[in-house]
C-alpha positions in Angstrom: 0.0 0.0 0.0 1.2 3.2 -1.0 1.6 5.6 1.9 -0.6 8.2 1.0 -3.0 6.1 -1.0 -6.5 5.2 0.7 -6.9 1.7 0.5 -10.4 -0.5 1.2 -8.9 -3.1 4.1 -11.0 -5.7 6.0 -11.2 -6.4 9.6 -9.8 -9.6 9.8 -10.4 -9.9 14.1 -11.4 -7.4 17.1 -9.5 -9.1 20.1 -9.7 -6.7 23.7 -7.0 -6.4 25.5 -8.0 -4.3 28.5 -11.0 -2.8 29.2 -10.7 0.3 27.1 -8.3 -0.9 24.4 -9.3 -3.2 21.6 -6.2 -4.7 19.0 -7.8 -4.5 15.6 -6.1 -6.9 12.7 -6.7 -5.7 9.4 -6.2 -8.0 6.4 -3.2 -6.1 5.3 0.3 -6.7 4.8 2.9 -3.8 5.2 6.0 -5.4 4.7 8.0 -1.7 4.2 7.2 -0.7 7.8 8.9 0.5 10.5 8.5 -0.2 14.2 7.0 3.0 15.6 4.9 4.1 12.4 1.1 4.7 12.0 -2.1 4.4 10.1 -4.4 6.8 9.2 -8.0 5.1 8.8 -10.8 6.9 7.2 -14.7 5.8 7.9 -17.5 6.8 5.8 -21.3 7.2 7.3 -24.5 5.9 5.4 -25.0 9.9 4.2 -21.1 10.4 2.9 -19.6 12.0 6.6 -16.5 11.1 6.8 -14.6 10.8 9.9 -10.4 9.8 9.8 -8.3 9.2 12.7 -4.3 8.0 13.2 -3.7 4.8 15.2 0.0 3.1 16.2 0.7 0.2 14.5 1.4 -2.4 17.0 2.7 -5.7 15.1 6.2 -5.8 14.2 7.3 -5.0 10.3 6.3 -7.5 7.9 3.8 -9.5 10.4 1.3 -10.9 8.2 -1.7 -9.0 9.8 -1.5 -5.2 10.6 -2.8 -4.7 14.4 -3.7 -1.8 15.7 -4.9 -1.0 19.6 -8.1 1.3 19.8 -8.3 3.4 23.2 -12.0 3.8 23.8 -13.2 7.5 24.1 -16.7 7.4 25.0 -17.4 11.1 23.3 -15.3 10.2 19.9 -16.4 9.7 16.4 -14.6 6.8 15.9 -13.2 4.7 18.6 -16.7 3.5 19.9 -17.3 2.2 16.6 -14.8 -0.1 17.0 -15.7 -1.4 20.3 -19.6 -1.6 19.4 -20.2 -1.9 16.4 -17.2 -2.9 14.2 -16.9 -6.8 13.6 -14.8 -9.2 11.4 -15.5 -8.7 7.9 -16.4 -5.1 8.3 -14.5 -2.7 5.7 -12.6 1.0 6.1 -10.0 2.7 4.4 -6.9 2.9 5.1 -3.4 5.0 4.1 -0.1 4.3 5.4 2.6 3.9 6.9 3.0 7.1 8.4 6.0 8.5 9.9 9.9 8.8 10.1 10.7 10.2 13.1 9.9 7.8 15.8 11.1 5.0 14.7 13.3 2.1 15.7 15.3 -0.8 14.1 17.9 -3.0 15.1 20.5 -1.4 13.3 19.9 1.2 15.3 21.7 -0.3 18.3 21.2 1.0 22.1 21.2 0.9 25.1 17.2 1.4 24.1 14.9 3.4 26.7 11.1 2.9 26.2 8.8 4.8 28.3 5.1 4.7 27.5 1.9 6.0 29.3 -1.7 3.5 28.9 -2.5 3.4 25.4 1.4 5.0 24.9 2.8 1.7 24.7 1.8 1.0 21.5 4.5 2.2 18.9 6.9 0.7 21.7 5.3 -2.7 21.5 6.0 -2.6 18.1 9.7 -2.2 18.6 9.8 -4.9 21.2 8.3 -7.4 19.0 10.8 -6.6 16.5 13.8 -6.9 18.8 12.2 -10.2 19.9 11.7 -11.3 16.3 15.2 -9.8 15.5 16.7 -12.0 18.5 19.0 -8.6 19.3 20.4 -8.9 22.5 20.2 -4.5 22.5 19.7 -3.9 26.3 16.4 -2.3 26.1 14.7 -0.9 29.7 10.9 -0.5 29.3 8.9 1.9 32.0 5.0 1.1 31.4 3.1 3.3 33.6 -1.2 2.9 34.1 -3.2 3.4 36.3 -4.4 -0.5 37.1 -2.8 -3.4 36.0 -6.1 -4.7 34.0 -5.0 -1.1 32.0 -1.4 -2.3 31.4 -1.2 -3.7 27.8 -0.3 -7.2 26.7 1.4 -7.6 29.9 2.1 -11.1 29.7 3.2 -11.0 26.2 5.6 -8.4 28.0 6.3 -10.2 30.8 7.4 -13.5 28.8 9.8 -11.6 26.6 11.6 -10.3 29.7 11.6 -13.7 31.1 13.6 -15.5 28.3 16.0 -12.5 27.5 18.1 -10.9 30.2 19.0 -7.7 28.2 15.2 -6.9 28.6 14.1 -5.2 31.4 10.3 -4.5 32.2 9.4 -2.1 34.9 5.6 -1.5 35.4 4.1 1.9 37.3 1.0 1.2 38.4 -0.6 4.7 40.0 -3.7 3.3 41.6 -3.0 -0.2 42.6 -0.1 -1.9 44.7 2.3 -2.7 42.4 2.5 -7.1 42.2 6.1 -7.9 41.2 9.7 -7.2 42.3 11.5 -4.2 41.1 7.8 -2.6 40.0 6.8 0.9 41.2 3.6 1.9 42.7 3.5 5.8 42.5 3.9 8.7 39.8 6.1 7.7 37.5 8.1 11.3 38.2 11.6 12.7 38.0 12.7 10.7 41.5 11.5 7.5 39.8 13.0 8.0 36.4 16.8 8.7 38.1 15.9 5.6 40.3 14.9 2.9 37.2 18.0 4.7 35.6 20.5 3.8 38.2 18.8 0.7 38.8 19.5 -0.5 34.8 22.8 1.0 35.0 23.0 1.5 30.8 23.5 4.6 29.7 20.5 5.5 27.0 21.8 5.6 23.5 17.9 6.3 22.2 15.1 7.1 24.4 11.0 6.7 23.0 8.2 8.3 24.8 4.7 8.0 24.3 1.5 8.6 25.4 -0.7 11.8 27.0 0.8 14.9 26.4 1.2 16.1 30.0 2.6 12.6 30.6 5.4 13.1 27.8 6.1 16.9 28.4 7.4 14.8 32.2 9.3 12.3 31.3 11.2 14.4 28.5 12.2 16.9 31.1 12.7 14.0 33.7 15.3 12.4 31.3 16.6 15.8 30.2 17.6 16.7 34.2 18.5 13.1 34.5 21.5 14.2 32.0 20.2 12.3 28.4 21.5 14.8 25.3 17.9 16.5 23.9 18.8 15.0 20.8 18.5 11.5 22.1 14.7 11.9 23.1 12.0 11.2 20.4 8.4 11.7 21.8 5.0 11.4 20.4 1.9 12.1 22.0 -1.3 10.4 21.6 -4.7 11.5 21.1 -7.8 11.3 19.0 -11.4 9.9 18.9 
């Protein structure tokens, strides 16, 4: 698919991950992807309205399904139609993929901080799955923060890469529930935790991704800048949309 050609794509499968985020697979390859890109997807109404939003991709390049994770906004346009009405088979456009900046690959090396906010993990599960896939030993340090841990993302698809490779850490920051594993945080992910998970991992950032709410980016980029990462090294993207 061309990137800025709308394409017809099918809904292959609506599987819910938490309860406000849905992974939607679309019967589409995109084998010239990179980890961290997006999609724009365009849905037409009955009377021609046309409503288009931009969702992470969350698969790894060249996966043979293109998922995508769907935050429910109860007042959006388009996110409640995928969590009430949309089903396999239905079709939208498409056009994609998006996006240069925040991006990772292998060849990009590390040390490789990840720091994503709820539905901010996205793009960075992307990368993960393609380290995993890649089987590159980069020593990567992931900081998930949510609220609960029925909000924290494919957890367990998290949890199980950490398991089987050492140069993986996972840290989850739960905010509103006791945290439920050893070196996890309960509290604000803030400037006092990020120097603490820092020390902790002991690599010094080559590349740093964060994503997720604006007011939760705008933190962590100055947390990392006082924590003494270069500018340069910190990509950020913030999520929004309906």
């Amino acid at each position: 698919m061309a990137t800025g050609t709308w394409q017809e794509v099918a809904i292959d499968e609506i599987v819910r991950r938490t309860p406000r985020v849905v992974s939607v697979f679309l019967r589409l390859r995109l084998p010239a992807s990179l980890a961290g890109q997006h999609l724009d997807l365009r849905l037409t109404a009955p009377d021609g309205y046309q409503a288009q939003r931009s969702y992470s991709i969350a698969s790894a390049p060249g996966a043979a399904r293109v998922e995508l994770m769907v935050e429910r906004l109860d007042d959006g346009e388009v996110s409640p139609w995928f969590h009430d009405v949309a089903e396999a088979g239905d079709t939208l456009e498409a056009r994609g993929p998006i996006g240069g900046h925040f991006v990772w690959q292998p060849v990009d090396g590390g040390p490789l901080l990840l720091v994503g906010g709820g539905s901010g993990v996205v793009p960075l599960l992307a990368m993960l799955r393609l380290r995993h896939a890649a089987g590159h030993g980069v020593p990567t340090l992931l900081l998930y923060s949510a609220r609960r841990h029925e909000e924290l993302i494919c957890a367990e698809e998290l949890a199980v890469m950490a398991q089987a490779d050492p140069s993986l850490r996972l840290v989850f920051v739960t905010t509103r529930e006791p945290r439920r594993r050893p070196g996890d945080f309960d509290r604000r992910l803030d400037d006092a935790l990020l120097r603490e998970a820092l020390a902790d991992w002991s690599h010094a950032p080559a590349s740093a991704f964060v994503c997720g709410a604006t007011p939760f980016v705008e933190v962590i980029a100055s947390g990392l800048r006082a924590a003494g990462l270069d500018a340069a090294t910190i990509r950020t993207e913030r999520y929004g949309g309906t």
